[in-house]
C-alpha positions in Angstrom: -8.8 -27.5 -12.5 -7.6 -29.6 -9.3 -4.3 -30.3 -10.4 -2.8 -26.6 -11.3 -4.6 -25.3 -7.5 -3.2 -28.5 -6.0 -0.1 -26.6 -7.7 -0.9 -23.2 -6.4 -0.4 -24.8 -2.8 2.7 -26.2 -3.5 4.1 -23.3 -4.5 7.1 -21.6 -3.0 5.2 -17.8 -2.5 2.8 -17.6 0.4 0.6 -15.5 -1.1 0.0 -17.6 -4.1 -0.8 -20.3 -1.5 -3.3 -19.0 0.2 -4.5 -17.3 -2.8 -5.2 -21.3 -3.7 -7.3 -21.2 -0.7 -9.4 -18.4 -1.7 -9.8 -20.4 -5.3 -11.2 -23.5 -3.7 -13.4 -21.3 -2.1 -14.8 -19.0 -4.2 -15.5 -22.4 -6.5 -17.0 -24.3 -3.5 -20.1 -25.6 -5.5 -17.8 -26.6 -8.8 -14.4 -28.4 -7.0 -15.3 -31.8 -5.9 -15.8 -31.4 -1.2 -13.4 -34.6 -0.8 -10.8 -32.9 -3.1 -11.1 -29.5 -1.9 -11.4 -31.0 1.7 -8.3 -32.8 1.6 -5.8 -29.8 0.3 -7.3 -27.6 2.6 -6.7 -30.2 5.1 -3.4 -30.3 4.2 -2.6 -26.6 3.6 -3.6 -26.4 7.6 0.1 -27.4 8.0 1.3 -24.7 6.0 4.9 -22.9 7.1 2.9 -19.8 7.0 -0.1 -19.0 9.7 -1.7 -16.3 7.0 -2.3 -19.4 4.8 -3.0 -21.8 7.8 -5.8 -18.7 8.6 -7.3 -18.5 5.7 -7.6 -22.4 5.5 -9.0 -22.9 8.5 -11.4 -20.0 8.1 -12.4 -21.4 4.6 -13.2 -24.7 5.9 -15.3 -23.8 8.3 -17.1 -21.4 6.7 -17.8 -23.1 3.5 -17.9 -27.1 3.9 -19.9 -29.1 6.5 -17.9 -30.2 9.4 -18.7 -33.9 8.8 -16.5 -33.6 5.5 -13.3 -32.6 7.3 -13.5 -33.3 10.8 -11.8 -36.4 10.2 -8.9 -35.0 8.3 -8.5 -32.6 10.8 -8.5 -34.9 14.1 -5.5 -36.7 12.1 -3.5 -33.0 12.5 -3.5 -33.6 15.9 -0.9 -36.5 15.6 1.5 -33.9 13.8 4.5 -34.0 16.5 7.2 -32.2 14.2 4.2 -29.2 13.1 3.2 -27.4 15.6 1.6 -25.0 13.2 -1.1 -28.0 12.3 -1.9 -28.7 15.5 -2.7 -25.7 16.4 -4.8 -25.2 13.3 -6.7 -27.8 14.0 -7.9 -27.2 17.5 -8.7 -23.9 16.4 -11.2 -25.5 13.9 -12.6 -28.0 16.8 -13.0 -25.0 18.8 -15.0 -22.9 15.9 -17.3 -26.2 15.3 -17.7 -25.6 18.7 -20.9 -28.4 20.5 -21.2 -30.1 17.7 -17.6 -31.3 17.6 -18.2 -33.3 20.4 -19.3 -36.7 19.3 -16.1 -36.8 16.6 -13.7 -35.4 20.2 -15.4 -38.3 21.9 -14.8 -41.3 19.0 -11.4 -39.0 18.7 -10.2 -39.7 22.4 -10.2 -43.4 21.8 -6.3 -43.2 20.8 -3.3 -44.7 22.4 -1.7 -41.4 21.9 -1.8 -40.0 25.6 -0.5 -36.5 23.8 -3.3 -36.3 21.2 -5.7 -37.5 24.0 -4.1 -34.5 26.1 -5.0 -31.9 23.3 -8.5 -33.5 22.9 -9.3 -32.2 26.4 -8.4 -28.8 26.1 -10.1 -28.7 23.2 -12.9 -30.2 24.7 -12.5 -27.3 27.9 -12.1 -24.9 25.4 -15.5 -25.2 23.8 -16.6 -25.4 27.9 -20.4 -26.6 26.7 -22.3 -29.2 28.3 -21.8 -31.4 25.6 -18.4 -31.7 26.5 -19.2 -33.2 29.9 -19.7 -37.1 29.2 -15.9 -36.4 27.7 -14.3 -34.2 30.3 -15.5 -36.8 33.0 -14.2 -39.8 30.8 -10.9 -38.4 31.0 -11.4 -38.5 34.7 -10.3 -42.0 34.7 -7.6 -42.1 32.2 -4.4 -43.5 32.9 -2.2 -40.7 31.8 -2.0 -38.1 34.8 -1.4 -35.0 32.8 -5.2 -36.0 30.8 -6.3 -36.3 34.1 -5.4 -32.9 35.0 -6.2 -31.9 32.2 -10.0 -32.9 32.6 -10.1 -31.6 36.2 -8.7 -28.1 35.3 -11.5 -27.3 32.6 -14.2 -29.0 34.8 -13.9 -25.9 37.6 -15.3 -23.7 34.8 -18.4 -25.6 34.4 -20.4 -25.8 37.9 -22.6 -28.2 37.6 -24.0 -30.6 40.1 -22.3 -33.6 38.6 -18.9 -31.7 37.7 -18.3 -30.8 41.6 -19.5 -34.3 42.9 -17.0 -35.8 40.5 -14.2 -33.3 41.3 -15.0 -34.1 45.1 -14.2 -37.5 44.5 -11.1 -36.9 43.0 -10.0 -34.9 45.5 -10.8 -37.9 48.2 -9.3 -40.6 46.3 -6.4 -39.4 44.0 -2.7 -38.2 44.5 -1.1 -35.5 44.9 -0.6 -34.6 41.3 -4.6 -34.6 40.3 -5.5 -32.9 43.9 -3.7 -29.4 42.7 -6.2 -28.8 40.1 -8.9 -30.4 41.5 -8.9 -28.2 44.3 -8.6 -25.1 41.9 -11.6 -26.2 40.2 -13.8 -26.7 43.5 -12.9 -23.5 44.4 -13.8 -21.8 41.0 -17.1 -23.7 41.5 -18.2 -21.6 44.1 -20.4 -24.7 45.5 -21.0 -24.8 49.2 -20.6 -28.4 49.2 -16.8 -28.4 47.8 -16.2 -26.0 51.4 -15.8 -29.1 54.0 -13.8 -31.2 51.7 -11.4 -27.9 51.0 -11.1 -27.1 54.7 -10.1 -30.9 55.3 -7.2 -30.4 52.6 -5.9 -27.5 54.5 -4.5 -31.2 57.5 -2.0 -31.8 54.3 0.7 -30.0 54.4 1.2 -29.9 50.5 -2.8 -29.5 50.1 -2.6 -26.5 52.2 -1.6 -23.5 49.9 -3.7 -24.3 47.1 -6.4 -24.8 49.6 -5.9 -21.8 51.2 -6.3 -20.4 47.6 -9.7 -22.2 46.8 -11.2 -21.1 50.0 -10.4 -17.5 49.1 -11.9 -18.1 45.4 -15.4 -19.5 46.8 -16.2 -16.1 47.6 -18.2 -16.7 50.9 -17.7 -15.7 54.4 -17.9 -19.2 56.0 -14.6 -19.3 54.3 -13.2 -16.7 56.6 -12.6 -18.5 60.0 -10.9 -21.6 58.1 -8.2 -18.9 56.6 -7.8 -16.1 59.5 -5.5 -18.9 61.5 -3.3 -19.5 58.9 -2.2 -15.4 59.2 0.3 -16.8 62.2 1.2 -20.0 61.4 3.5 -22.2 58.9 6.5 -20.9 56.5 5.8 -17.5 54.4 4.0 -19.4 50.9 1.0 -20.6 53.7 1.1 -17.1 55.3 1.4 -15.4 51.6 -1.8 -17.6 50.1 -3.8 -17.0 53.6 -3.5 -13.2 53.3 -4.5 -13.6 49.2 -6.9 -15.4 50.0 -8.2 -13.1 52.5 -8.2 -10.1 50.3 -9.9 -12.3 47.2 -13.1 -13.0 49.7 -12.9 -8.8 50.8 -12.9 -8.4 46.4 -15.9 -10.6 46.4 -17.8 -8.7 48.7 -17.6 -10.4 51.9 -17.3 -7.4 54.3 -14.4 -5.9 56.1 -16.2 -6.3 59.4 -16.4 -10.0 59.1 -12.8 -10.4 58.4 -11.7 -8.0 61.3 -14.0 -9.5 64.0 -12.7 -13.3 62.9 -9.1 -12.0 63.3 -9.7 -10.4 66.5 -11.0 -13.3 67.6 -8.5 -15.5 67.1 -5.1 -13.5 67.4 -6.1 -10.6 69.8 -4.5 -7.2 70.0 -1.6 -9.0 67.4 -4.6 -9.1 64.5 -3.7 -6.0 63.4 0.6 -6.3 63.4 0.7 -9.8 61.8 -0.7 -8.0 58.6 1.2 -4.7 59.5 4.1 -7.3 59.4 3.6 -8.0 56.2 2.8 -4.9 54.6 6.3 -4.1 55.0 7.5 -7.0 53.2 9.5 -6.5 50.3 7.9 -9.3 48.4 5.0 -7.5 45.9 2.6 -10.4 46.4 2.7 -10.6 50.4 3.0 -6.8 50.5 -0.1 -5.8 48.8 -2.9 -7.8 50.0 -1.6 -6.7 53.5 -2.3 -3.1 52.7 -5.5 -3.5 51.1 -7.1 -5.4 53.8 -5.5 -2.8 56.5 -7.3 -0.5 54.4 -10.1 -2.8 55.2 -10.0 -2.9 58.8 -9.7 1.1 58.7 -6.2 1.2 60.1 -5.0 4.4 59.8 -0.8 3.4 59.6 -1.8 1.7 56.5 -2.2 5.3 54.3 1.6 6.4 53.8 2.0 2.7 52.7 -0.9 2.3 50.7 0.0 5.6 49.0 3.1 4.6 47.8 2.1 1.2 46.6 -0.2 3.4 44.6 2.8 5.8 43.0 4.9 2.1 42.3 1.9 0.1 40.7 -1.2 -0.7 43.1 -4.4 0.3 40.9 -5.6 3.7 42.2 -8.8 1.5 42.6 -7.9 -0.5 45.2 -6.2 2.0 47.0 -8.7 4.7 47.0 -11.1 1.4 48.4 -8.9 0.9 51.1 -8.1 4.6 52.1 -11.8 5.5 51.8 -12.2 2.9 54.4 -9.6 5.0 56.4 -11.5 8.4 55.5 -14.7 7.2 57.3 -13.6 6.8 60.3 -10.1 8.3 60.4 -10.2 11.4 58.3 -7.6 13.0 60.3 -5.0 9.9 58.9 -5.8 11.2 55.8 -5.2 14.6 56.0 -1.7 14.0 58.1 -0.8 12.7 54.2 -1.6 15.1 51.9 2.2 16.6 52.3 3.4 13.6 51.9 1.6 13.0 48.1 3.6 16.2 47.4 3.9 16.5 43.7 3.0 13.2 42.8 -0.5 12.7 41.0 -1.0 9.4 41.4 -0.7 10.0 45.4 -2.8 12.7 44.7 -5.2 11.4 42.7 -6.0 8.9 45.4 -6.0 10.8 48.6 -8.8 13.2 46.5 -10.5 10.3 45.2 -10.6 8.5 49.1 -12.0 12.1 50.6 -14.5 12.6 48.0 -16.1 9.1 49.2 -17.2 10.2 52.0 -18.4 14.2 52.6 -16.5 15.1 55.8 -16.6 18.8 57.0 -12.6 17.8 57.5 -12.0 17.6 54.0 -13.3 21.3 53.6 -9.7 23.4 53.3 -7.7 20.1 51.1 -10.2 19.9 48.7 -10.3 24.0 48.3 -6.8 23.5 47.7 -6.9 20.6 45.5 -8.6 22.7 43.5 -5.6 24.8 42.3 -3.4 21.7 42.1 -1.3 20.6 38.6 -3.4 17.8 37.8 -6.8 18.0 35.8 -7.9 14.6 37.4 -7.1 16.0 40.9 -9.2 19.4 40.3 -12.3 17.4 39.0 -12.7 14.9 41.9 -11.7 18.3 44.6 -14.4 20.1 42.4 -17.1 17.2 43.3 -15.9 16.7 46.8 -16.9 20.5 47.9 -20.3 19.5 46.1 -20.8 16.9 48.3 -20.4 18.9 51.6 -23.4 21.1 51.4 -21.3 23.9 52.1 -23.1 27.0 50.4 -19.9 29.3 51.4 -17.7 27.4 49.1 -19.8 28.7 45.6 -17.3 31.9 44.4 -14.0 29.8 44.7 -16.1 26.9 42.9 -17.7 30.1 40.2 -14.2 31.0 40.0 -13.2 27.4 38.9 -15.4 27.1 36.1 -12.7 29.3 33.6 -10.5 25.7 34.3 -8.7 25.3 31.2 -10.0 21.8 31.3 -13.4 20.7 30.2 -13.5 17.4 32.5 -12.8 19.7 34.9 -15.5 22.1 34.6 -18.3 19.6 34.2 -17.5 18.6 37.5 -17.2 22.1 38.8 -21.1 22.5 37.7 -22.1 19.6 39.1 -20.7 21.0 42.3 -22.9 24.2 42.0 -26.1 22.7 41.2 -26.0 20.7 44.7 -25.3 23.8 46.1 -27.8 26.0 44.1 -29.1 27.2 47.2 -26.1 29.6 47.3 -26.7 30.3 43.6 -28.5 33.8 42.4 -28.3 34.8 38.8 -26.8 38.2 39.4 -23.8 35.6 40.1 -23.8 34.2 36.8 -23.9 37.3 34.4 -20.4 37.4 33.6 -20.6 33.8 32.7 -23.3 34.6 30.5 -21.5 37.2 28.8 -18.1 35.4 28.3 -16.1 35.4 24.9 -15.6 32.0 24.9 -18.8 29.9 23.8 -17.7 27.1 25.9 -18.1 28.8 29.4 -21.3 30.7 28.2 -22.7 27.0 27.5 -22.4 26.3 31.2 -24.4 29.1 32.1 -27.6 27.0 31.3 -27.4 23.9 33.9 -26.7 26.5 36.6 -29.8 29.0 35.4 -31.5 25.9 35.2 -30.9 24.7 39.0 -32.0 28.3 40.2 -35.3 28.0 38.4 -36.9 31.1 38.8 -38.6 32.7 36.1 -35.6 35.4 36.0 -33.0 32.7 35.2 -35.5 30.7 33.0 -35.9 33.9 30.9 -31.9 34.3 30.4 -31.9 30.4 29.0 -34.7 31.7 26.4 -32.7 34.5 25.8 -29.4 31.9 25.2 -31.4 30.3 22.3 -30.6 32.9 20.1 -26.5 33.1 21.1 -24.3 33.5 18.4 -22.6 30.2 19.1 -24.2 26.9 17.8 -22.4 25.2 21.4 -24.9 27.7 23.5 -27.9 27.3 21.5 -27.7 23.5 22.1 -27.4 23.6 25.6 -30.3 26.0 25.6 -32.1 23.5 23.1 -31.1 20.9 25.7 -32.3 22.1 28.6 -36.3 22.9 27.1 -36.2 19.4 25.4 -35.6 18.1 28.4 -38.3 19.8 30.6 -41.1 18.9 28.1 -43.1 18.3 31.0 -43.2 21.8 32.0 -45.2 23.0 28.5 -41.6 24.3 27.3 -42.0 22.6 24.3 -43.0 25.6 22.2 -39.9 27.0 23.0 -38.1 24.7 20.7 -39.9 25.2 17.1 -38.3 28.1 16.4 -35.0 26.0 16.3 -35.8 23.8 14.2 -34.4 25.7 11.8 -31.5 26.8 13.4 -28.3 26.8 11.3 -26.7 24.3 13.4 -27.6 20.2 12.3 -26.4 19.7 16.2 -29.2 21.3 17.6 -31.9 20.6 14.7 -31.6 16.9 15.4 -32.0 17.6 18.9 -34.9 19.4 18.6 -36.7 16.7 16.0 -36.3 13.4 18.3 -37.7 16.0 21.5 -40.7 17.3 19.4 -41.5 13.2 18.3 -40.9 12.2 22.0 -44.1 14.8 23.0 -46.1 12.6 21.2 -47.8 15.5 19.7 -49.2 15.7 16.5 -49.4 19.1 15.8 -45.5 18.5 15.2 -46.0 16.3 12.0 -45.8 18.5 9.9 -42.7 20.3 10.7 -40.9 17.1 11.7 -41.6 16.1 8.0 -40.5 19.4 6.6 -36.9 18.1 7.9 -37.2 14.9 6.2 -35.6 17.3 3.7 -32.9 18.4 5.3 -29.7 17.9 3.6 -27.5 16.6 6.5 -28.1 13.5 7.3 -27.8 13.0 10.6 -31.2 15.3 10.9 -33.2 13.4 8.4 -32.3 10.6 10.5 -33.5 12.3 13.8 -36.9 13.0 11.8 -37.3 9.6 10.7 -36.7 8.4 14.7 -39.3 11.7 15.9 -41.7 10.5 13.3 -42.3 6.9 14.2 -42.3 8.4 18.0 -45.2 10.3 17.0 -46.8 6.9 15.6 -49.0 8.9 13.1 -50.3 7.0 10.2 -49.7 10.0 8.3 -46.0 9.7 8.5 -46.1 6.6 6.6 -45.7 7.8 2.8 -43.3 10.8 3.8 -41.3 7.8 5.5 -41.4 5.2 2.1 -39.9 8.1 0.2 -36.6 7.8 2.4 -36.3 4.2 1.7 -34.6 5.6 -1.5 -32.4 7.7 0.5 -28.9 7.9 -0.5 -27.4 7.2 3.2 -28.5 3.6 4.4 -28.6 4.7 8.2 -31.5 7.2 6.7 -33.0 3.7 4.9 -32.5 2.1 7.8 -34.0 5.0 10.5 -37.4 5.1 8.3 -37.4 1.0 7.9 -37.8 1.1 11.7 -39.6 3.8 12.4 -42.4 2.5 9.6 -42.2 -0.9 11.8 -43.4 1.0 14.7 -46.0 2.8 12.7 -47.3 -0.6 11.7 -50.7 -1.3 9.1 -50.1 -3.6 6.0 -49.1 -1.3 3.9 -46.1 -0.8 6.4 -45.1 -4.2 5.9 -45.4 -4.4 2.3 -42.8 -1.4 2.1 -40.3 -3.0 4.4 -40.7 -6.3 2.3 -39.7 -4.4 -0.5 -36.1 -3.6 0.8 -35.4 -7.4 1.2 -33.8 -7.5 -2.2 -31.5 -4.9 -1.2 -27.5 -5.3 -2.0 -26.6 -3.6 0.9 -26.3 -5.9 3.9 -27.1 -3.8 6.8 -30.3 -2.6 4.7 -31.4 -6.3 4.5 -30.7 -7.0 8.1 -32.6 -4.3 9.3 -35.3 -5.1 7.1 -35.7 -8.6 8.5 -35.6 -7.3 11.6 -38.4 -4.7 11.1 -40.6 -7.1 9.7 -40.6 -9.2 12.8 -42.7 -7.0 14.3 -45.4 -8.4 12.2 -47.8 -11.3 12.6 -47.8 -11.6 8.7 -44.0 -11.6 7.8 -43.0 -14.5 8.4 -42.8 -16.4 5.5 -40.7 -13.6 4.4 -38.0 -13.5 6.4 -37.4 -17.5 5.8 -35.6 -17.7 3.0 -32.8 -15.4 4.3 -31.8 -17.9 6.9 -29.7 -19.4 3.6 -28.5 -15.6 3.0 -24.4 -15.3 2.5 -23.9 -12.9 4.8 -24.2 -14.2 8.3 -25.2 -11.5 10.4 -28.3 -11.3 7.8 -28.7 -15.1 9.1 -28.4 -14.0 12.5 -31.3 -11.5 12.8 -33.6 -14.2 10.5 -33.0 -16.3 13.3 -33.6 -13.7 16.2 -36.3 -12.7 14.3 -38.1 -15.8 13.8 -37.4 -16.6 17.2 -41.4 -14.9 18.0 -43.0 -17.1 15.4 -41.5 -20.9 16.3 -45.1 -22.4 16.8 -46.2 -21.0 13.6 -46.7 -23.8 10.7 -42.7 -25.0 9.2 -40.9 -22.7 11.1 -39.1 -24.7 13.3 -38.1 -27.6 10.9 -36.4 -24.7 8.9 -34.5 -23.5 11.8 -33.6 -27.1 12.4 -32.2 -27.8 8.9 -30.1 -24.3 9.1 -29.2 -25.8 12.8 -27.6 -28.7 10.9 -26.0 -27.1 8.1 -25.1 -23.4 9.9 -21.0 -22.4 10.4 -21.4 -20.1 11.8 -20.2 -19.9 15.7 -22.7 -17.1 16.4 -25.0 -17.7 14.6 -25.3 -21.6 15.1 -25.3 -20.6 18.9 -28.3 -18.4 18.5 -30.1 -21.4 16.7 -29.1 -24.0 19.8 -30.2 -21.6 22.1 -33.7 -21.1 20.3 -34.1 -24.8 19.7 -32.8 -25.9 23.4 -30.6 -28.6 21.8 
């Protein structure tokens, strides 16, 4: 059998190849490991990455990593194929934390190159097993693993990792200072700051310093930067005003960066960044404007809105302008000819006014909300809601018939803040609309008014012809349970619409009632699905021991979300007669049926035993929630040398994580 699939691999087709692969594996148990080991191995190299794929995936997944880790280190050495290498860090990197005693007997090569790829490999994985490795390579003789080792250190902050990177910094060149300065500064760690601000003396050090300072996130960093705004060629300038704008990203305020800059350059804070915002050069340019928008200068908004038409995110230049808005609305306004026609500009000048409810804003945002763009209209829409202004409700009433539906959510937004200003004598035409879709928004607004009139008109809506304004309707009582509304709903739960039965079964459970049993039952029933799945949810909200046989009979349901629905909705019921009808769907051949089962059953003191034996299952996300749910019962008797054997033996990434997690190893 060996020799015609050692055959199949050599054959000229790729599919046949990897079809060789699939062979070996689908006759794991009966193909000698060594053997099939080695032509996977091999086939790793393959000219084509669908059969290097399936090779790699195939080794992983079926044979234990001490059976080809060795084979696959050799890979590594494969100058002429990059298509091997690659393969095989990808299957280090899948082993993941348990690679790392083979990386660290590995890394004991002459070969500085394979002793380079071992590292990245090794930062790849980023675990703190890697650590006694990463700081090996700390001392190697080959600056490039050197590098290598400081680079992938920054992403793991630990105590050790920044003492080590420290001393780097202290006592090597040039060459290993670059990324060892990076790495302090991903860190984060107050202690890197002193030796950062002592790199910024060396004129090389100094941008990549500058840089570091900026990633650390913290406003001592700010008075070591600011004096680097003035001083030294246009790359130290450049970095200081990145760096600047990376600390105002991380949350250090504006304030603290403006009173540092006063500080030290005076009335000329404010034009060395203007300065710069002019600059044609993207990368100086734009962290000028955004930290103008900072400091609330108001000559930073035409700028700022056209870095916005040419690329800024509309993110960070709505942050900035906002900035502007609070203080300067007037610098805003003096704009809004300028954005013309263009919706980004805008999008962003509504956006920035919206931020902040200014009685200024008033007359742009009334005319915003006739402008081209949908996006504009919405945010111009919640704007006017913000302002309190009662006067503004016909032109918003009038904005409801937007042809837009983004748009009029917003628009009712707006009108319940300014209910006050609302009667329902306004809203009849609404109510009495054609088109189901603006009748709907009726409800939210009758709803805001609250008096018994505009109550009555929502009880009224219930009935509508349209299945869109009996929902809302439907919505609206579920959702004021509180107010013994509740009765209002029965009569829909046998409303033509599946929408709005399902809406009224998971209300009606959430009561906690039980004079709803019975109907909620009833639409166990039902022949759509998706409401004998609401019923099986309301039911095991109602937690009535009554429920339980009604529910067992849906464990033969045709739809497995229905099998699954009653599985958990029989968990939270609970008794032993609720476990023993979970149990039962353990044998299932659908997957997600089994997985939910396991999971279900961990809610019970008694299971356990149960769910044991599909830690071994094929599927691994059934192995996955054995292990989550066994995770409640590791001081019971056996568990935990079980989970320790599938520890050994898992290959699965995600599931082998959820085991070292559980078992702190």
């Amino acid at each position: 059998m060996t020799g015609r699939i050692e055959n199949m691999f050599n054959a000229p087709d790729d599919e046949a190849r990897r079809e060789a692969a699939l062979y070996l594996k689908a006759h794991a148990g009966s193909i000698e490991t060594g053997r099939a080991v080695k032509m996977l191995a091999r086939a790793l190299g393959d000219s084509s990455w669908r059969v290097r794929k399936t090779s790699v995936d195939i080794l992983v997944e079926s044979y234990p990593m001490e059976a080809y880790l060795d084979s696959v280190v050799s890979l590594l050495y494969e100058a002429d194929n990059a298509g091997a290498r690659n393969s095989a860090i990808e299957v280090f990197v899948r082993v993941g934390p348990p690679s790392a005693d083979k990386l660290f007997e590995a890394f004991r090569t002459d070969d500085a190159v394979v002793r380079k790829f071992i590292i990245d490999i090794a930062g790849e994985i980023s675990h703190s097993k890697m650590l006694p490795l990463l700081t090996l390579a700390l001392k190697d003789e080959d600056e490039n693993v050197k590098a290598s080792a400081v680079e992938h250190l920054g992403s793991m902050p630990e105590p050790m990792v920044v003492d080590s990177l420290i001393s780097i910094l202290i006592e090597g060149g040039h060459w290993i200072s670059y990324p060892a300065i990076e790495a302090l500064g991903k860190t984060r760690d107050m202690k890197a700051m002193p030796y950062l601000v002592d790199a910024l003396r060396d004129k090389i050090l100094i941008v990549p310093a500058l840089k570091a300072l900026g990633s650390m996130g913290r406003e001592e960093a700010v008075m070591h930067i600011v004096p680097y705004l003035a001083n030294g060629p246009r790359a130290v300038r450049q970095a200081a005003l990145s760096s600047l704008e990376s600390l105002y990203d991380s949350g250090v305020s504006a304030e603290a960066i403006r009173a540092e800059m006063q500080r030290l350059h005076g009335d000329k804070a404010v034009e060395l960044i203007l300065d710069a915002a002019g600059a044609a050069n993207e990368e100086l340019r734009i962290p000028a404007l955004i930290l103008l928008g900072a400091m609330g200068e108001p000559r930073a908004v035409s700028p700022l809105l056209q870095a916005a038409a040419h690329g800024l995110s509309e993110e960070a230049a709505v942050r900035s302008l906002a900035n502007i808005a609070q203080n300067n609305p007037q610098a805003i306004l003096e704009n809004v000819v300028l954005a013309g026609n263009d919706p980004v500009m805008m999008r962003v000048l509504a956006y920035s006014m919206v931020k902040h409810a200014k009685p200024e804003f008033r007359d742009a945002l009334i005319n915003m909300l006739c402008d081209g763009d949908g996006h504009v209209r919405a945010t111009a829409a919640t704007g006017l809601g913000n302002l309190g202004d009662e006067s503004i409700v016909p032109l918003l009433l009038e904005a409801l018939y937007d042809r837009y539906e983004d748009v009029r959510i917003s628009v009712v937004s707006a009108l319940v803040k300014l209910k006050a200003g609302l009667v329902p004598g306004a809203l009849e035409a609404i109510v009495r609309d054609r088109d189901p879709e603006i009748r709907k928004l009726a409800v939210p607004l009758l709803a805001a008014i609250g008096t018994e009139e505009a109550l009555s008109v929502i009880a009224l809506m219930l009935k509508d012809a349209s299945h869109l304004v009996r929902k809302a309707s439907v919505d609206y009582f579920a959702n004021n349970l509180n107010d013994n509304k509740d009765s209002m709903l029965l009569p829909a739960m046998t409303d033509e619409s599946p929408d709005v039965r399902s809406v009224v079964a998971i209300r009606l459970g959430e009561t906690g009632n039980p004079e709803y049993l019975k109907s909620l039952v009833l639409l166990l029933s039902d022949n759509e699905d998706m409401v004998r799945i609401s019923a099986c949810k309301a039911l095991g909200l109602l937690g009535s021991r009554e429920a339980l046989e009604p529910l067992s009979a849906l464990l033969s349901d045709e739809n497995g979300f229905v099998v699954a629905s009653s599985m958990e909705s029989i968990s939270r019921i609970g008794g032993a007669d609720a476990v023993e009808a979970i149990a039962g769907m353990l044998s299932s051949s659908d997957n997600e049926i089994r997985r939910t089962a396991v999971r279900s059953l961990s809610a019970f003191e008694s299971a356990y035993e149960s769910i044991i034996p599909y830690l071994e299952s094929d599927d691994w996300a059934t192995r996955y929630e054995a292990v989550k749910a066994l995770a409640r019962f590791v001081n019971r008797k056996g568990v935990l040398d079980h989970l320790r054997k599938q520890y050994d033996r898992e290959n699965d990434k995600v599931v082998r994580e959820a085991l070292r997690e559980l078992l702190n190893v």
